[in-house]
Residue frames as a rotation matrix with the C-alpha (Angstrom) as fourth column:
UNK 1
-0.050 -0.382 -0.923 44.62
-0.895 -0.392 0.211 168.24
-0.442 0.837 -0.323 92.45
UNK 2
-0.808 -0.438 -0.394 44.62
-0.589 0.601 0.539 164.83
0.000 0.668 -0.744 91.89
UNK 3
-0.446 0.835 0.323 41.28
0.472 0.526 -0.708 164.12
-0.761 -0.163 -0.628 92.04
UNK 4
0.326 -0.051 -0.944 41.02
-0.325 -0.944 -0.062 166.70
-0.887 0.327 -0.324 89.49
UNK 5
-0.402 -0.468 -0.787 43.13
-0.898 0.034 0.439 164.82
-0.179 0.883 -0.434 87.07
UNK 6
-0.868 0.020 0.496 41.12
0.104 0.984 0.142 161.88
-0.486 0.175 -0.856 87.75
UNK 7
0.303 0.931 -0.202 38.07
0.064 -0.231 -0.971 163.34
-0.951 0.281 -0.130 86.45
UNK 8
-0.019 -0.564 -0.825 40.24
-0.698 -0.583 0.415 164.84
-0.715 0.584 -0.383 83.33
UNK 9
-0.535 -0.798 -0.278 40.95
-0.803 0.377 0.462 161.76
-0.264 0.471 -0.842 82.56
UNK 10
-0.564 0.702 0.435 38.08
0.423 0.698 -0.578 159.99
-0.709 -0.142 -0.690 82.73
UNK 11
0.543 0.726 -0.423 36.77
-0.203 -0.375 -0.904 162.54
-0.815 0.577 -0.056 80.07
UNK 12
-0.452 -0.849 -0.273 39.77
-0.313 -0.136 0.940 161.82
-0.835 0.511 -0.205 77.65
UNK 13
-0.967 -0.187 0.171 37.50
0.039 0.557 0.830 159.78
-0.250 0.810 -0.531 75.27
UNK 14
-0.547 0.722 -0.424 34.22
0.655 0.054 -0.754 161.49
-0.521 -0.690 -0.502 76.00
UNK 15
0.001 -0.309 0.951 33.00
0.786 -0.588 -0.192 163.96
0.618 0.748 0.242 73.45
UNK 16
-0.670 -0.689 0.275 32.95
0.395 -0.645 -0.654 167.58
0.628 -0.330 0.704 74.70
UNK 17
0.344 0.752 -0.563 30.61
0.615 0.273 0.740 167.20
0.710 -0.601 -0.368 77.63
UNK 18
-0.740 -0.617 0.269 31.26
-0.094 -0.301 -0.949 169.79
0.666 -0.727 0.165 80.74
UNK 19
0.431 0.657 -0.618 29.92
0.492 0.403 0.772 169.24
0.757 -0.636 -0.150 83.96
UNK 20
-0.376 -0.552 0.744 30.46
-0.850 -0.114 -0.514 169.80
0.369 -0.826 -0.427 87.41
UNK 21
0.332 0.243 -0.912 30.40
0.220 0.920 0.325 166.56
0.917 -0.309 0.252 90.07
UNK 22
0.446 0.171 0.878 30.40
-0.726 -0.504 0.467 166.94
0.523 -0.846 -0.101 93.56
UNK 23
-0.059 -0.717 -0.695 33.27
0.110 0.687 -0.718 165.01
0.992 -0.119 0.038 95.73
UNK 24
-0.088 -0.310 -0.947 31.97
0.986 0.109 -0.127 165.13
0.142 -0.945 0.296 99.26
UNK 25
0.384 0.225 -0.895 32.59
0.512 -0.859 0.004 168.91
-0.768 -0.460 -0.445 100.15
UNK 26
-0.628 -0.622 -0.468 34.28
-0.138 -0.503 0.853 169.51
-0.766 0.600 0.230 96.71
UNK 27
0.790 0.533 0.302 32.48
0.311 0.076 -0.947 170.37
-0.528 0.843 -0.105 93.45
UNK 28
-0.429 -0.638 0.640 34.70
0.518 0.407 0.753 169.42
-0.740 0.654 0.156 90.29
UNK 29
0.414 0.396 -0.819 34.55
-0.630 -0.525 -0.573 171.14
-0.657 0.753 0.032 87.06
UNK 30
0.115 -0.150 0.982 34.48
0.391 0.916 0.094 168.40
-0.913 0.373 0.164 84.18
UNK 31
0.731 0.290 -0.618 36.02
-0.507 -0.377 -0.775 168.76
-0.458 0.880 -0.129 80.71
UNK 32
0.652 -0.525 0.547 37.69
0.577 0.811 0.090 167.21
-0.491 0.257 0.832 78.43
UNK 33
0.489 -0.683 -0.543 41.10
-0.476 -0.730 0.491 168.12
-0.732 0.018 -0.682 77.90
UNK 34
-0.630 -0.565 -0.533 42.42
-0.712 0.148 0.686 165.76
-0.309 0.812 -0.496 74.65
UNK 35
0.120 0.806 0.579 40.53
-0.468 0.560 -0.684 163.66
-0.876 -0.189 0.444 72.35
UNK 36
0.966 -0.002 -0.257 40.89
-0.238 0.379 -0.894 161.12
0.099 0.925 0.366 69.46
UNK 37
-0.333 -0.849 0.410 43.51
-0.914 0.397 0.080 158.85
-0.231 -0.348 -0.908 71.51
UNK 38
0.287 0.297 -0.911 44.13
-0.740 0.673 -0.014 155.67
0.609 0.677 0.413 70.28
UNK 39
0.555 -0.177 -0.813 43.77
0.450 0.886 0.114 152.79
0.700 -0.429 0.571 73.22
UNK 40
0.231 -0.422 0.877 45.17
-0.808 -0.585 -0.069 155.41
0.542 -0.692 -0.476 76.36
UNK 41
0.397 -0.225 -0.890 47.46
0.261 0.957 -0.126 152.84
0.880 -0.182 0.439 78.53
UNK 42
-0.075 -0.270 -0.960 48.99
0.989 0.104 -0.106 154.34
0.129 -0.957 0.259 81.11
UNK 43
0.440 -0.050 0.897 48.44
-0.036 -0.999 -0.038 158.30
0.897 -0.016 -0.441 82.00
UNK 44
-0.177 -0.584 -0.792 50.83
0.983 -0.065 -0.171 160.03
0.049 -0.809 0.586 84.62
UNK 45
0.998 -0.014 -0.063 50.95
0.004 -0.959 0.283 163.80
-0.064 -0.283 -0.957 86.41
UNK 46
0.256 -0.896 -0.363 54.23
0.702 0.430 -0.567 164.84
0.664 -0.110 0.739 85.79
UNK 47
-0.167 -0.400 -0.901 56.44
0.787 -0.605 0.122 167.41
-0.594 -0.689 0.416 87.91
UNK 48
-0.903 -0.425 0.069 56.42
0.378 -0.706 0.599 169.57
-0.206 0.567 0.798 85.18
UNK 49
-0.472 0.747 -0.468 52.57
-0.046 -0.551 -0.833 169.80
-0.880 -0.372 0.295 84.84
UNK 50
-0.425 0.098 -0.900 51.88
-0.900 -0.145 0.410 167.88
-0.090 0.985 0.150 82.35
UNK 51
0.447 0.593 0.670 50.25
-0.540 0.776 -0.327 164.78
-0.713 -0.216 0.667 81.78
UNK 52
-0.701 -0.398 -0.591 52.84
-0.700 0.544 0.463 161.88
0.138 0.738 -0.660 80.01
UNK 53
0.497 0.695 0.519 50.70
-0.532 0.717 -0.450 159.16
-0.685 -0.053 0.726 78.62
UNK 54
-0.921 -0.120 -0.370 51.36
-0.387 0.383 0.839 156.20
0.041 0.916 -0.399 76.10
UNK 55
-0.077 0.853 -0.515 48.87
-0.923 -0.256 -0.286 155.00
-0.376 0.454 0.808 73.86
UNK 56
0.771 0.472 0.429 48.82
-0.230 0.833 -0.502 151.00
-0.594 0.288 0.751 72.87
UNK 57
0.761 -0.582 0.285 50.66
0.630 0.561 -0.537 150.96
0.153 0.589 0.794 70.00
UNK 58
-0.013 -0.879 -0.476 53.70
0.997 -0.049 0.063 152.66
-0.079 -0.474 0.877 72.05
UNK 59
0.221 0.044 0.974 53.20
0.202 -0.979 -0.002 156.52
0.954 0.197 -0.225 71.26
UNK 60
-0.229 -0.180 -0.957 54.63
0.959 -0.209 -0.190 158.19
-0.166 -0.961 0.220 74.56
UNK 61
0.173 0.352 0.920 52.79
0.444 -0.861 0.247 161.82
0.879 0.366 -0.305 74.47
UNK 62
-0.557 0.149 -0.817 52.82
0.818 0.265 -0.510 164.51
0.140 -0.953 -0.269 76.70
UNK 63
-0.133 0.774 0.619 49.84
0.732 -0.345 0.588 166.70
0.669 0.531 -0.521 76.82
UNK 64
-0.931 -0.093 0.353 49.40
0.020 -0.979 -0.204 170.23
0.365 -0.182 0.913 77.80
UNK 65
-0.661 0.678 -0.322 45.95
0.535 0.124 -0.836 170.55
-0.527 -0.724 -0.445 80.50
UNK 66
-0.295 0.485 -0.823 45.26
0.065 -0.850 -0.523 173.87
-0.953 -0.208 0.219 79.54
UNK 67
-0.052 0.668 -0.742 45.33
-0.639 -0.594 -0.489 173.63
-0.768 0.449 0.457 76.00
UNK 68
0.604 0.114 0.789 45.16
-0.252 0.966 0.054 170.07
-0.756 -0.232 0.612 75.61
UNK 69
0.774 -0.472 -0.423 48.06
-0.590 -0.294 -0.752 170.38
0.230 0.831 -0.506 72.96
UNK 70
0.677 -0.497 0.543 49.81
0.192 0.831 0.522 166.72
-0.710 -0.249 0.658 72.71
UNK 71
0.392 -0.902 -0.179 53.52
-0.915 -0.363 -0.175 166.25
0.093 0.233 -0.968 72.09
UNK 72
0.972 0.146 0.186 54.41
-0.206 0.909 0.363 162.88
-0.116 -0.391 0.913 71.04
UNK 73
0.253 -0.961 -0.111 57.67
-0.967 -0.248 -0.056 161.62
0.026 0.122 -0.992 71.05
């Protein structure tokens, strides 16, 4: 799973490119799950299944995988 979110995240600023990448004996499906972030600083998995990020100029968001639907706060 968390190799999974490292891919995710590595598309965050990508345009809408899907792929798949092979990991060893695992083949990833690549997409990008938010876009039009401004300077991404720290991204986290939370417990809840969500992804909390902040953004540079402090925004603390947390963003919804499936339908990449961000909630800043």
């Amino acid at each position: 799973m968390k190799r999974h979110l490292i891919v995710c995240l590595v598309c965050f600023t990508s345009l809408n490119t899907f792929a798949q990448i092979t990991v060893g004996n695992t083949t990833l499906q690549v997409r990008e799950v938010i876009g039009n972030l401004d300077i991404p600083w720290e991204i986290k998995w939370g417990y809840d299944g969500f992804i909390w990020m902040t953004e540079r100029p402090g925004i603390v968001s947390r963003v919804n995988v499936e339908t990449g639907e961000k909630m800043s706060f």
